[in-house]
N, C-alpha and C positions, 0 to 999 in steps of 0.2 A: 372280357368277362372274368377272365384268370385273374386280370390286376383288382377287380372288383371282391373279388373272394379273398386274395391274399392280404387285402387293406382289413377289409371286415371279420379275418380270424386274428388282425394284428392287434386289430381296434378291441374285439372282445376278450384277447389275453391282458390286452392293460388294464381292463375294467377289472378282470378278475383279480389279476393283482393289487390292484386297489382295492376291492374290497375284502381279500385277505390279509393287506396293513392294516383297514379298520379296524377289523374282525381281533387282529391281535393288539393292539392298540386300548380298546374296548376293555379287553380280557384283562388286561392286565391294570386297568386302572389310569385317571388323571385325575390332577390335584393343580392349578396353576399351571397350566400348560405342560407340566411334568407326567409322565407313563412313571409308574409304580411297577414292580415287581414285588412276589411273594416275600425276599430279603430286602428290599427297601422296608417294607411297611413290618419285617422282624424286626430290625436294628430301630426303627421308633418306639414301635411297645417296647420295646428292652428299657429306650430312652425314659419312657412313662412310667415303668415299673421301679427303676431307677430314682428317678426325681421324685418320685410317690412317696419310694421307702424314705428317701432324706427328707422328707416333707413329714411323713408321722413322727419320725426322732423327734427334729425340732419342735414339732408342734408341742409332742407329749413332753419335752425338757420345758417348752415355755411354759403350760397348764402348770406343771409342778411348781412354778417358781413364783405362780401370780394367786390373783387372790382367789381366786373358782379353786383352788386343790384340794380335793377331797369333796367338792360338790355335785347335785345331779344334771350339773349344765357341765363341769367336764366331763364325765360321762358320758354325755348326749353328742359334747363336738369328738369325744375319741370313739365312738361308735360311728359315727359320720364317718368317720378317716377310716377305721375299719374296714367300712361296707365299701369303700373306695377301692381297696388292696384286695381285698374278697373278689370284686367285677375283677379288676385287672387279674386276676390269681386264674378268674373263669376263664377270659379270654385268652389267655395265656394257650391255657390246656386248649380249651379251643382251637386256636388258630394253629397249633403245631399237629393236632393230628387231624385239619383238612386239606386238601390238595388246594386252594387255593384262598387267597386273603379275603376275599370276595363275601365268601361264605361266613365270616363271623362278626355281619355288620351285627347281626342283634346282639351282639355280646358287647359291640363299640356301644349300641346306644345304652344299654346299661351301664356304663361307664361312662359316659355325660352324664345318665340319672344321677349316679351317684356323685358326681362330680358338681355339678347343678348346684345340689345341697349345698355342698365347702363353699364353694365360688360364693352363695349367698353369706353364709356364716362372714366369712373375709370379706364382703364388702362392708358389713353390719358391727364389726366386734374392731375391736384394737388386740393387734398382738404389736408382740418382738418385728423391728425391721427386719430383719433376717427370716423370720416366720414368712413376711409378706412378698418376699423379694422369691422365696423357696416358692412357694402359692404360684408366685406370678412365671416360675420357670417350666410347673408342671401345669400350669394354663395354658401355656403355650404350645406343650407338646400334646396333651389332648386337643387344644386344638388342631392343629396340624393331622391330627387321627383322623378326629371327625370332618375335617375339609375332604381329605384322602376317601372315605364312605360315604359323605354329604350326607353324612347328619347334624343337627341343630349342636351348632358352638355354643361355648361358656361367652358369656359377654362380660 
């Protein structure tokens, strides 16, 4: 009876610990078989923030150089790029003053929203190679965001 109790308090320490690696495992996020942490998923918004801002330069140096400058369709695509830097500006603030990354998926899906947008304009319009190639670097890393939150990617 002794060997019967010592098996079955051995057996229910291992469960328990099993499901306090879920428990933390969970908490802290997957992506591709990858666990996230709060500074993983900083150093990629940094990444997104990053590649955004070099993404409006070039955009707004290409608009000026082509034939839309001083139009209401530039306008339209550097308000697009705005509301871009605006979401990630939220999330920013956001994500730094909550205890965990978890908590500011709604500020990620407004940053797909707005991302959404550009991704359409660049599939639709011709820019500068370098405009397209900058596009294609900060698709990448929104995506990799929203993989991390499982919400709906840029396609």
């Amino acid at each position: 009876m002794n060997l019967t109790k010592k098996i079955s308090a051995t057996v229910l320490a291992l469960l328990a610990m099993a499901l306090m690696f879920t428990a933390t495992a969970s908490a802290q996020g997957r992506f591709r078989g990858r666990n996230y942490t709060k500074a993983d998923v900083d150093r990629i918004i940094k990444r997104c923030e990053e590649r955004s801002d070099a993404f409006t330069r070039m955009i707004d140096k290409n608009l000026d150089r082509s034939r839309l400058d001083g139009t209401r369709r530039e306008d339209n695509i550097n308000d697009q790029v705005k509301d871009l830097e605006r979401a990630l500006d939220e999330l920013r603030r956001e994500f730094d003053r909550r205890d965990t990354w978890r908590e500011t998926r709604r500020e990620v899906e407004k940053v797909m929203r707005e991302s959404d947008e550009i991704n359409a304009l660049m599939k639709n319009a011709r820019f500068d190679r370098n405009v397209e190639r900058e596009w294609q670097l900060v698709k990448a890393d929104l995506n990799k965001l929203a993989g991390i939150y499982e919400v709906r990617q840029l396609r």
